[in-house]
C-alpha positions in Angstrom: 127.8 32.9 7.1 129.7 35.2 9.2 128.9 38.2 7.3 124.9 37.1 7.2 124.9 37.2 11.1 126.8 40.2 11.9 123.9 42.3 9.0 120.8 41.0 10.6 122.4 41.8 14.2 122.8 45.2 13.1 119.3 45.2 11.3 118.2 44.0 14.8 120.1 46.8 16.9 118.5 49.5 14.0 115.1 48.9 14.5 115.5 48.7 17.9 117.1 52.0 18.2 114.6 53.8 15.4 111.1 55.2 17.1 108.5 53.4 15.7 105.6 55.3 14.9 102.4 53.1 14.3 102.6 52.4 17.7 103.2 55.8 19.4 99.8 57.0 21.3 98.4 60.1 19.6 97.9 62.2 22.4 94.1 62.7 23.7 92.7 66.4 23.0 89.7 67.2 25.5 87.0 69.3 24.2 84.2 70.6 25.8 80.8 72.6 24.8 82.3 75.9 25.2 79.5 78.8 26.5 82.5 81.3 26.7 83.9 83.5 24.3 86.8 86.0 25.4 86.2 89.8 25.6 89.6 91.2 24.8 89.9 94.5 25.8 86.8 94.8 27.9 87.0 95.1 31.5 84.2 95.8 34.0 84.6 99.1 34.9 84.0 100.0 31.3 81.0 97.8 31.4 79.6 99.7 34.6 80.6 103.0 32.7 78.7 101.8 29.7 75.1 100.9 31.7 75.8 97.3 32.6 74.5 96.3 36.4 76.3 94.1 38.4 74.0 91.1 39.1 76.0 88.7 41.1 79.7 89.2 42.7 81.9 87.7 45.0 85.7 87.8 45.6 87.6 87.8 42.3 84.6 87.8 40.1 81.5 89.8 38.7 78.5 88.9 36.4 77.3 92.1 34.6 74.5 92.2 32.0 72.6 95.3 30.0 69.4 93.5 28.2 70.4 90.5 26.9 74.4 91.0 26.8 75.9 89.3 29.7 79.5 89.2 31.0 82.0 87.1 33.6 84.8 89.4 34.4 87.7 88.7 36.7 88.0 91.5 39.3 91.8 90.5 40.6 95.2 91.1 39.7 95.9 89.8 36.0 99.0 89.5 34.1 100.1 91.8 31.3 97.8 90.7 28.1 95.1 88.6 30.2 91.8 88.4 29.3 90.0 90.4 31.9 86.1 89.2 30.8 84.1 86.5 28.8 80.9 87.1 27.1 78.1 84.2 27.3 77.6 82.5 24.2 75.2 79.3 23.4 77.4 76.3 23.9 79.7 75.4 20.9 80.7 71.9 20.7 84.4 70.8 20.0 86.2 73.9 22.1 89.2 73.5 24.2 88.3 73.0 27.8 
């Protein structure tokens, strides 16, 4: 009887101490209709060089657009590797935010 007690105590202590996984929240992933798409490697002075025309700016940002191509790009200090500027795209569904 002894024996019986001290196996389901341990059973016990076992299952207390293993992660249960069926009821562990899967984390929630926001996503958004995305109009942006990166422009890696474009920056705006190459896009004034190239014919574009600044139509709205303010501190830290310019919109730039030659016909029907239009661009956001950042106008501040970035880090190594950032993306300097986005094109506009029609909304995708199901991006990251």
């Amino acid at each position: 009887m002894h024996r019986i007690t001290v196996l389901a105590a341990a059973l016990v202590a076992t299952s207390l101490i293993q992660p249960t996984y069926a009821q562990q929240a899967t984390p929630e992933v926001k996503t958004c209709a995305n109009q942006y798409a990166d422009a890696p490697g474009v920056t705006a002075v190459k896009l004034i060089r190239g014919g574009y025309e600044i139509k709205a700016g303010w501190p830290g940002g310019l919109w730039l657009q030659k016909g029907a191509e239009t661009f956001f790009c950042n106008t501040g200090r970035q880090r190594d590797g950032s993306v300097f500027c986005w094109t506009l795209q029609d909304p995708v569904p199901g991006g990251a935010c």
